[in-house]
C-alpha positions in Angstrom: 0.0 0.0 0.0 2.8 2.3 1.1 4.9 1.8 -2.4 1.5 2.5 -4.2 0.9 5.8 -2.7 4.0 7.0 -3.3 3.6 6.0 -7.1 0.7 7.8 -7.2 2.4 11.1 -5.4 5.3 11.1 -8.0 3.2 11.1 -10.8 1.4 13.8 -9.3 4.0 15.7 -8.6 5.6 15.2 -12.3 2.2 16.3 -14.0 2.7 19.6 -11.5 6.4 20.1 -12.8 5.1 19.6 -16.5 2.0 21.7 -16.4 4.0 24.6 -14.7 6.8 24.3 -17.4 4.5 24.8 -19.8 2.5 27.4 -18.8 6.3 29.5 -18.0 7.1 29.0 -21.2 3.5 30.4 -22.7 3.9 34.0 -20.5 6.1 36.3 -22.4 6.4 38.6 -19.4 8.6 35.6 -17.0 10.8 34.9 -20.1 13.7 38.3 -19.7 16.5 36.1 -21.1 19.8 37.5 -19.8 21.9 39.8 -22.0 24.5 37.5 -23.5 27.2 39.9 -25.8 31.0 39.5 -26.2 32.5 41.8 -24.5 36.0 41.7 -25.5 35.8 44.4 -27.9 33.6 47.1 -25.3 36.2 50.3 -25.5 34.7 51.2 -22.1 36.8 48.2 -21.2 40.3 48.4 -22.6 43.1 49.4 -20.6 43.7 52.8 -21.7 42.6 56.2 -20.3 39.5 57.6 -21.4 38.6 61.2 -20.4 35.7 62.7 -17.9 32.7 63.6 -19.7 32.2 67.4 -20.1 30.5 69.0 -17.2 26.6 69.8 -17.7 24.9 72.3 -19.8 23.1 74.6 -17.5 21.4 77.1 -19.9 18.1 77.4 -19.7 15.9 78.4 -22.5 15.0 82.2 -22.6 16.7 83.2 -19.4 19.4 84.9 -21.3 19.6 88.0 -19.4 21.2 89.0 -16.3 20.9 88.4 -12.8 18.6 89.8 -10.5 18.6 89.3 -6.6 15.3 89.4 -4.9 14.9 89.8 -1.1 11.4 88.6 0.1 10.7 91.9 1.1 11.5 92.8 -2.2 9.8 90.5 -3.8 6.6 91.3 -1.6 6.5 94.7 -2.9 6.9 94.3 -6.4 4.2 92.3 -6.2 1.8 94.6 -4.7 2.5 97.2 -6.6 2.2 95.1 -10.2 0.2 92.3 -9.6 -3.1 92.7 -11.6 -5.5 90.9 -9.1 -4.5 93.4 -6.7 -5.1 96.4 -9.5 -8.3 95.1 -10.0 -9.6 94.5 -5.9 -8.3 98.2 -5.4 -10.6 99.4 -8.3 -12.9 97.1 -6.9 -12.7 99.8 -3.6 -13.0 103.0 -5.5 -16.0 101.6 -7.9 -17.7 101.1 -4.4 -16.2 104.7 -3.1 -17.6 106.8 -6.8 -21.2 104.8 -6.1 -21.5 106.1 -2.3 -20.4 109.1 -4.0 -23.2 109.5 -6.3 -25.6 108.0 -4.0 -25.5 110.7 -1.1 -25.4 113.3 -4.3 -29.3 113.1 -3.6 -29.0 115.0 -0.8 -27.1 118.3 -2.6 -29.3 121.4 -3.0 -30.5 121.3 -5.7 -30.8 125.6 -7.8 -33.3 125.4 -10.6 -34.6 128.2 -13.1 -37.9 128.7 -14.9 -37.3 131.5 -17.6 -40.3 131.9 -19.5 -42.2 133.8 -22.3 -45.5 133.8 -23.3 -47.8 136.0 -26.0 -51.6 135.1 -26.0 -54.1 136.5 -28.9 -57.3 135.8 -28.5 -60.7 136.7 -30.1 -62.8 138.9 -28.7 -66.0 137.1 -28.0 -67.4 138.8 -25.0 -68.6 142.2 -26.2 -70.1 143.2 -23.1 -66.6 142.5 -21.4 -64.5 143.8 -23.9 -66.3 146.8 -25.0 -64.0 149.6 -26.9 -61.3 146.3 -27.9 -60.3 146.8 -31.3 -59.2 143.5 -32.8 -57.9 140.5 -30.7 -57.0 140.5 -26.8 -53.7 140.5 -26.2 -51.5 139.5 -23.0 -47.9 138.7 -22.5 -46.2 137.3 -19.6 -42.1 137.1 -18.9 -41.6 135.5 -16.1 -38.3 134.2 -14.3 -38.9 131.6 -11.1 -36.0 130.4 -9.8 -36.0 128.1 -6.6 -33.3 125.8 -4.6 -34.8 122.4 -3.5 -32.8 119.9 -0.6 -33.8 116.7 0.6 -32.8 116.3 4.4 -30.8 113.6 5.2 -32.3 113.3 9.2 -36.2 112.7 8.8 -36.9 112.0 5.2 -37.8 115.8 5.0 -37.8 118.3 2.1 -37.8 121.9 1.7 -37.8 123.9 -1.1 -37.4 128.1 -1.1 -38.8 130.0 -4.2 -39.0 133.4 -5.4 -41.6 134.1 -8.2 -41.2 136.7 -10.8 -44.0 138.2 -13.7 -44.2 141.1 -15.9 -47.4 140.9 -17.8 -49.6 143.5 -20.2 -53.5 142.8 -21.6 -55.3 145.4 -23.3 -58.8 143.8 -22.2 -61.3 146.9 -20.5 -61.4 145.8 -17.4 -57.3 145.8 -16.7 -56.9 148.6 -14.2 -52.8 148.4 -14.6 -50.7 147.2 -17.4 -47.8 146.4 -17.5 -47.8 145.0 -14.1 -45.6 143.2 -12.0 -46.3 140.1 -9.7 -43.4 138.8 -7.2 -44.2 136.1 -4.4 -41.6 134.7 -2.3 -42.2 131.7 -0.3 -41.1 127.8 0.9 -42.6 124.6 1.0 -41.4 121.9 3.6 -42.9 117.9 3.5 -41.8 115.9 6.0 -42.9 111.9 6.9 -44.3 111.2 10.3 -44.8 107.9 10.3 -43.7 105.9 6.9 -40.1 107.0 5.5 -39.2 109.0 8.8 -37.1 106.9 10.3 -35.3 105.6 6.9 -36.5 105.8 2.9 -35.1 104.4 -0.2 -32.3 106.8 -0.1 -31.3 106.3 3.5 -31.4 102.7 2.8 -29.5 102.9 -0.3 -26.6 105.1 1.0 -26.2 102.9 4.0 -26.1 99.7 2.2 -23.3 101.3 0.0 -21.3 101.8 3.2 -21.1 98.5 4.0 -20.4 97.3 1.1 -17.6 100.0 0.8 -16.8 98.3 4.1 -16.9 95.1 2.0 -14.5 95.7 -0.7 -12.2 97.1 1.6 -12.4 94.0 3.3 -12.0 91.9 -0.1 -9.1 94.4 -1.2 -7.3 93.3 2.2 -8.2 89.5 1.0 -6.4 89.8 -2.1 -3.6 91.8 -0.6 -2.7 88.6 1.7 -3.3 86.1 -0.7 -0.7 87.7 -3.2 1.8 88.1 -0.3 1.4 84.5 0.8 1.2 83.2 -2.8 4.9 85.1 -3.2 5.8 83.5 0.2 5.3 80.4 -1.4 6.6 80.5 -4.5 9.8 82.9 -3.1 10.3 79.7 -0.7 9.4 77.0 -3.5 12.1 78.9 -6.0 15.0 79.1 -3.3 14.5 74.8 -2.5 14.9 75.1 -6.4 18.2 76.9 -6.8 19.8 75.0 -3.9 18.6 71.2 -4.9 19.9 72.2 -8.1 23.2 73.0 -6.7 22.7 69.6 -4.4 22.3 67.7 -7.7 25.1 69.6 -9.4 27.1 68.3 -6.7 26.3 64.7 -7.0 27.7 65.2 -10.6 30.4 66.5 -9.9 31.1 64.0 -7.0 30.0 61.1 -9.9 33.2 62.8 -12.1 35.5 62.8 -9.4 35.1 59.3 -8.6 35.5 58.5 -12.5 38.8 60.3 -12.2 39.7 58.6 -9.6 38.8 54.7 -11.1 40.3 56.1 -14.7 43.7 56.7 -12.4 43.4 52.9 -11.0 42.5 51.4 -14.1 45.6 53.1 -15.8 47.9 51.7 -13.0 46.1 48.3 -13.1 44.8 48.6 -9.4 40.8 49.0 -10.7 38.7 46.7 -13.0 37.8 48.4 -16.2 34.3 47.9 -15.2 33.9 49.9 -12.2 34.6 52.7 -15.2 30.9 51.4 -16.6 29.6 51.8 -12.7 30.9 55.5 -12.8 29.2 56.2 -16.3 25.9 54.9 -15.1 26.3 57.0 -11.5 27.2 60.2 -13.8 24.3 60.2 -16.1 21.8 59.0 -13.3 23.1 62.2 -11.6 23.1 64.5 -15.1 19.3 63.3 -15.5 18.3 64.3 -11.7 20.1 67.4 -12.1 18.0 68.3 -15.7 15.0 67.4 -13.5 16.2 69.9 -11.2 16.6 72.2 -13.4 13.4 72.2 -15.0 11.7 72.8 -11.4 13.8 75.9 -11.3 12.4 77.4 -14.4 8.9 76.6 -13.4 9.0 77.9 -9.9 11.0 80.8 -10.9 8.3 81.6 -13.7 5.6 81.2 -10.6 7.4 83.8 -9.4 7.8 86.3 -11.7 4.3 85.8 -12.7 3.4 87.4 -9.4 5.7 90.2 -8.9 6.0 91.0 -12.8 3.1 93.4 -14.2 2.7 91.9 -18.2 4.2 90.1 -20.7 6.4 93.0 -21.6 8.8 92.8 -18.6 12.3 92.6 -19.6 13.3 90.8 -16.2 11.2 87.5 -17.9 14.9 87.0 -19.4 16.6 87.3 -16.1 17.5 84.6 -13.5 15.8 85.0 -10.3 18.4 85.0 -7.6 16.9 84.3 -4.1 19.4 85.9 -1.2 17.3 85.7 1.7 18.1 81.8 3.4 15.3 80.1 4.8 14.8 81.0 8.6 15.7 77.9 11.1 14.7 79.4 14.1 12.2 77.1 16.4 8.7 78.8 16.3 6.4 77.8 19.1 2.6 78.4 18.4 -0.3 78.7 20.8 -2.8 77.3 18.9 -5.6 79.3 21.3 -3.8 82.9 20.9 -3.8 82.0 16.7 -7.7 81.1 17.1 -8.5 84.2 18.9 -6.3 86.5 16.2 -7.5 84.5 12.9 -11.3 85.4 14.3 -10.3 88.9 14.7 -9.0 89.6 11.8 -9.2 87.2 9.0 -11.5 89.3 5.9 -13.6 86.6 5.4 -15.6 86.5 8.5 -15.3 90.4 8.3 -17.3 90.6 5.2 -20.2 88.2 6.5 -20.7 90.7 9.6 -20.6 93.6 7.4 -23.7 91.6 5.3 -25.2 91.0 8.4 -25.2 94.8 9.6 -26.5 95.4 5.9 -29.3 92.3 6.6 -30.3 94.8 9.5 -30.4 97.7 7.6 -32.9 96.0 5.0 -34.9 94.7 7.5 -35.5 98.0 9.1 -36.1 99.4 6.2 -39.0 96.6 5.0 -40.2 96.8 8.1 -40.8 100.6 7.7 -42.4 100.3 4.8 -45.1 98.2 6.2 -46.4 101.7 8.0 -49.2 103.8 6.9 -48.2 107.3 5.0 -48.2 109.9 7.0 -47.1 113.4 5.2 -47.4 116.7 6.6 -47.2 119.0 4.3 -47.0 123.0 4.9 -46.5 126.0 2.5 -45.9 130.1 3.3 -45.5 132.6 1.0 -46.0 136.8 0.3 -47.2 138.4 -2.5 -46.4 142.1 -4.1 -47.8 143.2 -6.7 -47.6 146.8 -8.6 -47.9 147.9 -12.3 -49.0 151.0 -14.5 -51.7 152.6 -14.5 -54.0 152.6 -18.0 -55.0 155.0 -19.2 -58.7 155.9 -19.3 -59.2 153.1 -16.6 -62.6 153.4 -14.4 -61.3 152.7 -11.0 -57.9 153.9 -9.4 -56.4 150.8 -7.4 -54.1 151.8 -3.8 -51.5 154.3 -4.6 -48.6 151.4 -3.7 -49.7 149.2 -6.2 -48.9 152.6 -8.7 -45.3 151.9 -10.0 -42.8 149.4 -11.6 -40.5 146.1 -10.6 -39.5 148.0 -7.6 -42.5 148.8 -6.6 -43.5 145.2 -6.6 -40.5 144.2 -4.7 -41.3 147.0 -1.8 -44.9 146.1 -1.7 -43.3 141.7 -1.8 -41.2 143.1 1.5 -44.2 144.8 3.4 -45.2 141.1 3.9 -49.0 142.8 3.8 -50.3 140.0 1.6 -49.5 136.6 1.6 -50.5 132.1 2.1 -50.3 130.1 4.7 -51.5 126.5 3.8 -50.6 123.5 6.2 -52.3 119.5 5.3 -51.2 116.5 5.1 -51.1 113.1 2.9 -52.4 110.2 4.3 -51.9 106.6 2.9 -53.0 103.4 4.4 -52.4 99.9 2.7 -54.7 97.5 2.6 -53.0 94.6 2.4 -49.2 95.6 1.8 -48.0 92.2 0.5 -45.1 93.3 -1.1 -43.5 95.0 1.7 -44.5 92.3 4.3 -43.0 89.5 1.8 -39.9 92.2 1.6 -39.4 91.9 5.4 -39.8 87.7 5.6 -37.0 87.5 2.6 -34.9 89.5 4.7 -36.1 87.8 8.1 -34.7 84.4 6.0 -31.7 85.9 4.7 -30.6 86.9 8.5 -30.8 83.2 9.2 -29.0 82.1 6.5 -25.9 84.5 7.6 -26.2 83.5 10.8 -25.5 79.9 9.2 -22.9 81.0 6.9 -20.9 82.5 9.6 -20.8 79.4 11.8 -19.8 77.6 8.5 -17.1 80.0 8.1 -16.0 80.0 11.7 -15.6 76.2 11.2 -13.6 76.9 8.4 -11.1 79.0 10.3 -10.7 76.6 13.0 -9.8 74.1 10.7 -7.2 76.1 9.1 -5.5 77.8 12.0 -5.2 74.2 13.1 -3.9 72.8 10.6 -1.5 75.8 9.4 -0.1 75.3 13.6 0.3 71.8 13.3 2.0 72.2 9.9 4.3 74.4 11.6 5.1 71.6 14.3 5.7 69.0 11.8 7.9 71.1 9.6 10.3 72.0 12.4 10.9 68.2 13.6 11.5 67.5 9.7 13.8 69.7 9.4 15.7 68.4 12.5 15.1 64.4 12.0 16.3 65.5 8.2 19.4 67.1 8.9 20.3 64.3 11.2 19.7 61.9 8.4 22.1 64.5 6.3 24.8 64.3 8.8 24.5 60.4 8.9 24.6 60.4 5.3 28.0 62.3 5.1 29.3 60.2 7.4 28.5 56.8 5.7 30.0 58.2 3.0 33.4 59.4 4.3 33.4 56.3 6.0 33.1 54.1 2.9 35.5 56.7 0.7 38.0 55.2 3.8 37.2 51.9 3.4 37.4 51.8 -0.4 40.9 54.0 -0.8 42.1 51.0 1.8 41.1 48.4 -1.0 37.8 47.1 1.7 34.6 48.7 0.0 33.7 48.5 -4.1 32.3 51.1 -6.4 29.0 50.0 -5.8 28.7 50.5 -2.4 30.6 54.1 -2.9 27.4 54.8 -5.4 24.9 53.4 -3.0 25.5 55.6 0.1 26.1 58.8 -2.8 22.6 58.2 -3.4 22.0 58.1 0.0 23.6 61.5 0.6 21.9 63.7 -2.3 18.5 61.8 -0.8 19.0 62.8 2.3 20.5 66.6 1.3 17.6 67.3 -0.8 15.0 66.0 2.0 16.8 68.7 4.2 16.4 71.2 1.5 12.8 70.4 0.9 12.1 70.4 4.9 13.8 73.8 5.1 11.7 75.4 2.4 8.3 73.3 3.3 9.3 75.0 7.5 9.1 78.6 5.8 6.3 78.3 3.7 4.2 76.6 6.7 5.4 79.8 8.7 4.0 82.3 5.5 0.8 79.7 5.5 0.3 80.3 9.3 1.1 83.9 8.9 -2.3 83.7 6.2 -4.5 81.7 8.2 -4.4 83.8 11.0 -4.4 86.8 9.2 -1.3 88.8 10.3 0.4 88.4 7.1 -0.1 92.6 6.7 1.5 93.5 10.0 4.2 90.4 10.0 5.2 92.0 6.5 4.7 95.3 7.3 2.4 96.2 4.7 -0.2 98.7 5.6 -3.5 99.5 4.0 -5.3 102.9 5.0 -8.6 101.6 6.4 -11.7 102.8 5.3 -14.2 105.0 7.8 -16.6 103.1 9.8 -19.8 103.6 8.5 
């Protein structure tokens, strides 16, 4: 039994073996037959010398020009003063300044004229009336009304002052003075007492436009510290640019040195002719990471000059960016309940919802007015003179000091002898009011819906104040856990350059821990520049990136 059931598992285990064969030799991916050439005619093998390969190219393409060095401060302030978001939020600010402008124009006096000429022929139909007219009646009129008109802007009140002036003739029988002169001199004043007392459509208007004044301000300030942090960033991105690319240049150069060194050995018979292959591999592995490198630095230098350059125009597009201020090392410590209570303080965004909810409030007092009854009280005084010549022939002789000219008219206007006095009032009551009721709900609603925003917002803040502070922390032990990794990395190194000048390491290994040390230089590097841009991002989030920067914007008036 025992000798059949180990019959049975070797054919088993041979139909196994010869299924998996077959299905190896059916996958084209598991067949990578070695690389079998004859290598005894490889130059990169023979004994002689060959030279070190040229050191890199590092032109880049349309940065032909010259240098130029740019402090962050720098930097900063080119920006602000040619950036075009920024151009347009600070017309943004005076658009909303020219419309407050010509809204509270409704409130200047307002001098008006009313020149005007009139000759009037008519038929003579009424004989009895018009008995010893020859031909058609005639009367003319020049007369010259000019009056100055102001809205108040306490009350909803106006007043208006007017001074009347006629010269007139008729030639009808029973005009006792011609020509004769009429002057009146008077004001009218209206003024709401119940509906539009408080605030009107103008009122309302002009306030509104305050706050929103108050708005773009606060979006100008917005785009202000989003510029400056968005050079922050790319100032910070550009100089972890410039230096990897000197960390990668170095690696090259380290790569040539040790292929001087092996071309030395080989020509005194102490190195294999293939550790020369090892080199060339190491070198252009090294040139590739460095064109890498270089390619970042033209992009984050074009980032940059994007923000601090004003058009396409700008001759410094040729010129290479040069960085000079180094990132800043210094440990930071944040108290993450001091950068809540600074970001709510200041940051723009929450700002601009309470400045729509102070407007909310103005609308609402404003619907709600308009739900009142009409209440108008309207009053009018004014004197009269009057004087004129007397015709001739005429029946009855009027007072003696109505006997004279424009003069006369003007005494007799100053005597204040004749004259109105006329007070009243409008009164409106609505029915039903729909439209102004329905205007005070929307406005109800949209209160709610701030208050809903804001919270949102607030939540939004929190989250990134706390993250910006915790970026912060975690930076600052990269950059320490990756300059210890640096310091290990140069020592490995050193260590094995030791080992191999005593004959005790290989060219491999010397290549491996290279690696090692441009890894572990360029994760410093990176660490560095990710520390100062979580700074600039912390500086944003908590809205001090004006004062930290020194950048001041004058504010606008509180409404």
């Amino acid at each position: 039994m025992s000798m059949l059931l180990r019959v049975i598992s070797f054919a088993l285990l041979s139909l196994l073996l010869l299924l998996s064969t077959t299905a190896m030799a059916q996958d084209p991916i598991t067949t990578s037959p070695v690389p079998d050439r004859d290598l005894r005619d490889e130059p990169l093998l023979k004994r002689q010398v060959l030279p070190v390969p040229p050191a890199p190219d590092l032109t880049r393409v349309g940065v032909e020009g010259g240098e130029l060095t740019l402090t962050l401060n720098e930097a900063i302030r080119r920006a602000l003063q040619s950036n075009n978001d920024i151009e347009v939020s600070r017309d943004n600010v005076r658009l909303a300044e020219s419309t407050l402008q010509s809204l509270e124009g409704v409130y200047d006096p307002l001098l008006s004229f009313t020149p005007q000429f009139s000759d009037v022929r008519t038929p003579a139909a009424n004989i009895s009336g018009d008995v010893g007219v020859l031909g058609p009646i005639k009367q003319t009129s020049l007369s010259f009304t000019p009056a100055i008109t102001k809205q108040f802007s306490t009350g909803g009140g106006q007043y208006q002052f007017f001074f009347n002036s006629l010269r007139g003739t008729s030639n009808t029988t029973f005009t006792q003075v011609s020509p004769f002169y009429t002057t009146s001199f008077g004001a009218t004043f209206n003024q709401p007492l119940l509906r539009n007392r408080s605030i009107d459509q103008f009122r309302h208007d002009i306030r509104v436009q305050r706050k929103v004044l108050s708005q773009s301000d606060a979006d100008f300030r917005l785009q202000v510290i989003a510029v400056i942090s968005q050079v922050q960033q790319a100032y910070w991105e550009l100089v972890f640019a410039k230096r990897d690319e000197q960390n990668q240049l170095s690696n090259v150069n380290l790569a040539r040195e040790q292929l001087r060194m092996i071309e030395e050995q080989v020509s005194v018979g102490t190195s294999a002719t293939l550790d020369r292959a090892q080199a060339l591999t190491q070198i252009a592995s090294a040139e590739t990471a460095l064109l890498s490198a270089i390619q970042v630095v033209t992009i984050t230098e074009n980032a940059l000059k994007q923000l601090i350059l004003q058009n396409k125009s700008a001759t410094e597009w040729s010129n290479r960016l040069k960085p000079t201020d180094e990132p800043s090392l210094a440990p930071t410590t944040v108290d993450l309940k001091d950068a809540l209570a600074e970001a709510f303080a200041n940051r723009p965004e929450l700002s601009r919802l309470r400045v729509q909810q102070d407007i909310n409030k103005i609308d609402k007092q404003f619907f709600k007015d308009q739900t009142l009854p009409r209440v108008d009280l309207q009053a009018t005084v004014f004197t009269y003179g009057l004087a004129g010549s007397l015709v001739p022939g005429a029946t009855s002789i009027p007072s003696a000091n109505l006997i004279g000219g424009y003069g006369q008219a003007l005494r007799n206007l100053a005597g204040l002898n004749t004259g109105t006095v006329s007070v009243g009032a409008t009164i409106q009551i609505p029915l039903h009011n729909r439209t102004a009721k329905a205007n005070l709900a929307t406005s109800r609603i949209q209160g709610e819906q701030l208050n809903t925003a804001i919270q949102s917002q607030e939540q939004a803040v929190e989250v990134d104040v706390r993250n910006a502070v915790q970026a912060v922390e975690t930076t600052q032990r990269q950059v320490r856990t990756a300059r210890a990794a640096t310091r290990s990395a140069e020592i490995q190194l050193a260590g094995e350059m030791k080992r191999y000048q005593a004959g005790m390491s290989t060219t491999f290994l010397i290549f491996q821990f290279e690696d090692q040390l441009v890894t572990a230089r360029t994760a410093e590097l990176r660490a560095e520049a990710n520390y100062n841009q979580a700074l600039a991002n912390l500086q944003r989030a908590t809205s001090v990136t004006l004062r930290v920067n020194s950048v001041s914007i004058a504010s606008q008036p509180t409404p």
